[in-house]
N, C-alpha and C positions, 0 to 999 in steps of 0.2 A: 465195948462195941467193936464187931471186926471191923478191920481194914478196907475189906471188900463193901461191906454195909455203908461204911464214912464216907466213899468216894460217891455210891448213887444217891445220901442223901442231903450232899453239900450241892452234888448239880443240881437238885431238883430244887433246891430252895436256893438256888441263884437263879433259877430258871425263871423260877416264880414273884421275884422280886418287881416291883410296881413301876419304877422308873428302867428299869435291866436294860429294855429295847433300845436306849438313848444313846450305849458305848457301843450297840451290834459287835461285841464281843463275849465270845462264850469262853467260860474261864471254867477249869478241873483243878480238883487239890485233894489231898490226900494225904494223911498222917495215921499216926497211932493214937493219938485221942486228940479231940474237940471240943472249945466252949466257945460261947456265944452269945449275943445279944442284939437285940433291934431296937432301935427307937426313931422318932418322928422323922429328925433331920438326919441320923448317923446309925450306921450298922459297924457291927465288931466280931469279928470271927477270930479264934486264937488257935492254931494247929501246932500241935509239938510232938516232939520221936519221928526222927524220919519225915518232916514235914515237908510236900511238893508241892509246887504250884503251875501252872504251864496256863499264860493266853496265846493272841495272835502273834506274840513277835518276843515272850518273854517265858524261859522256860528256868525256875528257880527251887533250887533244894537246899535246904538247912536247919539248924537242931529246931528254931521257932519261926512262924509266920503268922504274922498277922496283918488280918486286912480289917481295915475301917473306912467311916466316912459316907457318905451318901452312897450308894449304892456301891459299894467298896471303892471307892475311887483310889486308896492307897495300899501299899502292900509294904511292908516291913519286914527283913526275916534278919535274924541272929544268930551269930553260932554257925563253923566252916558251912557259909555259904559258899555256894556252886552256882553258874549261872551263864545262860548263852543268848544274847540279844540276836534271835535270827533271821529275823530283819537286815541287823547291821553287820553281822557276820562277827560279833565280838564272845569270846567268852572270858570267865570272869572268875575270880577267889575272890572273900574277903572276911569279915568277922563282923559289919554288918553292913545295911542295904537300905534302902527307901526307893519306892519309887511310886510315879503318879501315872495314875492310866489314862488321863486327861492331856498332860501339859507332854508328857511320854520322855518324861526327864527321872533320871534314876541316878543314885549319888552312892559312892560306893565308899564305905571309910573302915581304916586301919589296916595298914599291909595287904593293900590291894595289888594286884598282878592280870594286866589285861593283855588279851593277846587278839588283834588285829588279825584273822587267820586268813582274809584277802589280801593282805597287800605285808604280810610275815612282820608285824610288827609287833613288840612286847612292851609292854610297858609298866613298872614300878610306881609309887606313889600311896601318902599313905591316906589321899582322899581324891578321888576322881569322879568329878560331875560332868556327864555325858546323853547330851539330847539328841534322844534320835531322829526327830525331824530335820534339825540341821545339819546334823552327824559331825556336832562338834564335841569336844572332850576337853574338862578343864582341871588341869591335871597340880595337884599344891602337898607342897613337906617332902620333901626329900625324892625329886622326880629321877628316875631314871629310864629311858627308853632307847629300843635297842634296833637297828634297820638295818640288812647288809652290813658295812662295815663300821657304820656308824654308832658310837654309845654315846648319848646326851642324858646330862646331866644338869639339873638345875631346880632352884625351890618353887620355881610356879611355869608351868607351860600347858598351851595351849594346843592342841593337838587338831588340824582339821583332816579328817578321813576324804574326807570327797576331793579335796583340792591337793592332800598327799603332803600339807605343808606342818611346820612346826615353827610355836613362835615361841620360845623361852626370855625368862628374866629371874634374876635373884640369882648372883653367879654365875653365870648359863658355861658349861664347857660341852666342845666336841672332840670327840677323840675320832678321827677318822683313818684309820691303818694306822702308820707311825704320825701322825699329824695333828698336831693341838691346836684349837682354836679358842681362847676367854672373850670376851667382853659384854658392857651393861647388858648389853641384847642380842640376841642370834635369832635368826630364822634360816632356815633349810630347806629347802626344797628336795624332798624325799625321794621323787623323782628324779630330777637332775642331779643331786648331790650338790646346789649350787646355795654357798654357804654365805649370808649378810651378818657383818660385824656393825655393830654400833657401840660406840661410847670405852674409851680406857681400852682397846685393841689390842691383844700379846697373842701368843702363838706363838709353834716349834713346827716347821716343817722339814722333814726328812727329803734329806739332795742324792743319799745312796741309791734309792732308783734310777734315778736321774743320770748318774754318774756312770749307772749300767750299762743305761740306753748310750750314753756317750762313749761309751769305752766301745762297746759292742761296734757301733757305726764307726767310732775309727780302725779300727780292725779287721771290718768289712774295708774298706776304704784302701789301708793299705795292702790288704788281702788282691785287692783289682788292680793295685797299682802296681804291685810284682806280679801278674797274672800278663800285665798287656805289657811289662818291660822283659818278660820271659819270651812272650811271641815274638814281640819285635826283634829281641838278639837270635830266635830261634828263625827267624824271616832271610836277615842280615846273613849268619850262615850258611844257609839254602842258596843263598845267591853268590857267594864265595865260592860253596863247592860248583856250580853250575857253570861260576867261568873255569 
């Protein structure tokens, strides 16, 4: 079956499905071959070679997909999955995917890589569960996320998009410029860069800035101080020669 064929005859029989009206979502896909089945409570559609899929808010490519479930209510794909939540403005790698068109929760697992492209955030992990209604993200195994000048690192964190915040555990470090921050717990505020430690507290903060801004301002400082003891002697003069 061509390609072009597979695409007008998967709309039509989503089209035509008996319960369809209930998600008011129209869904397109398209692969190099298709198999399938229907039954009472569950349907299964299987797409592979170049397999796409695109609804309202979720646009996904990879080597397999497949939907099942009462009126496809899930979608699975396999194999360098591709994928942009654009709704939430996320896009997406991973090796495989779930997700549910109902609860609009999608779970992304093994050497996942997501990137925030509103608010320039990236994020590592090798499973991240991400609900778009609440637009939170639950990020577990080896988390790394990366913001301005901030790298966090930790085995489970909690990612809120809307609110900008991050709440780590399991290790949790921030490397922020030259400046280290450990303990049980961190949260950040993405926004502010205002960083809460809880629990066993360590960290390295670099004073060389600091030291900068100090050296700077005394050298301003004494810069003025010989600037006004220059006039003054030059003043005192003036008044010498004048008598």
């Amino acid at each position: 079956m061509k390609k072009q064929g597979l695409n007008f005859l998967v709309l039509i029989f989503l089209l035509f499905l008996p319960d369809f009206s209930l998600f008011c979502e129209t869904i397109t896909f398209s692969a190099d071959s298709m198999s399938g089945s229907s039954k009472k409570d569950s349907d299964s559609t299987i797409l592979t070679g170049n397999a796409s899929i695109k609804t309202e808010s979720m646009d996904i490519k990879a080597d397999r997909i497949e939907l099942y479930g009462k009126d496809f209510r899930h979608i699975k794909a396999s194999g360098n999955v591709k994928g942009v939540n654009t709704k939430s403005k996320l896009d997406f790698t991973c090796s495989l995917m779930t997700y549910d068109r109902t609860t609009k929760i999608v779970v992304l697992r093994n050497t996942v890589h997501l990137i925030d492209t509103e608010n320039s955030v990236t994020a590592d992990a090798e499973q991240i569960e991400y609900n778009q209604d609440t637009e939170i993200a639950i990020m577990q195994i080896a988390v790394t996320l990366v913001q301005k000048e901030n790298t966090c690192t930790a085995a489970y964190a909690i990612y809120h998009k809307k609110e900008q915040m991050l709440n780590m555990s399991g290790n949790p470090q921030v490397v922020q410029g030259d400046d280290t921050f450990r303990a049980q717990e961190i949260a950040l505020n993405l926004d502010t860069q205002e960083i809460t430690l809880d629990g066993r507290v360590q960290g390295t903060v670099s004073t060389e800035e600091k030291e900068k801004i100090e050296e700077k301002e005394t050298s301003e400082k004494a810069d003025g101080e010989e600037n006004q003891e220059n006039q003054q002697k030059s003043s005192e003069t003036q008044e010498e020669t004048t008598e």
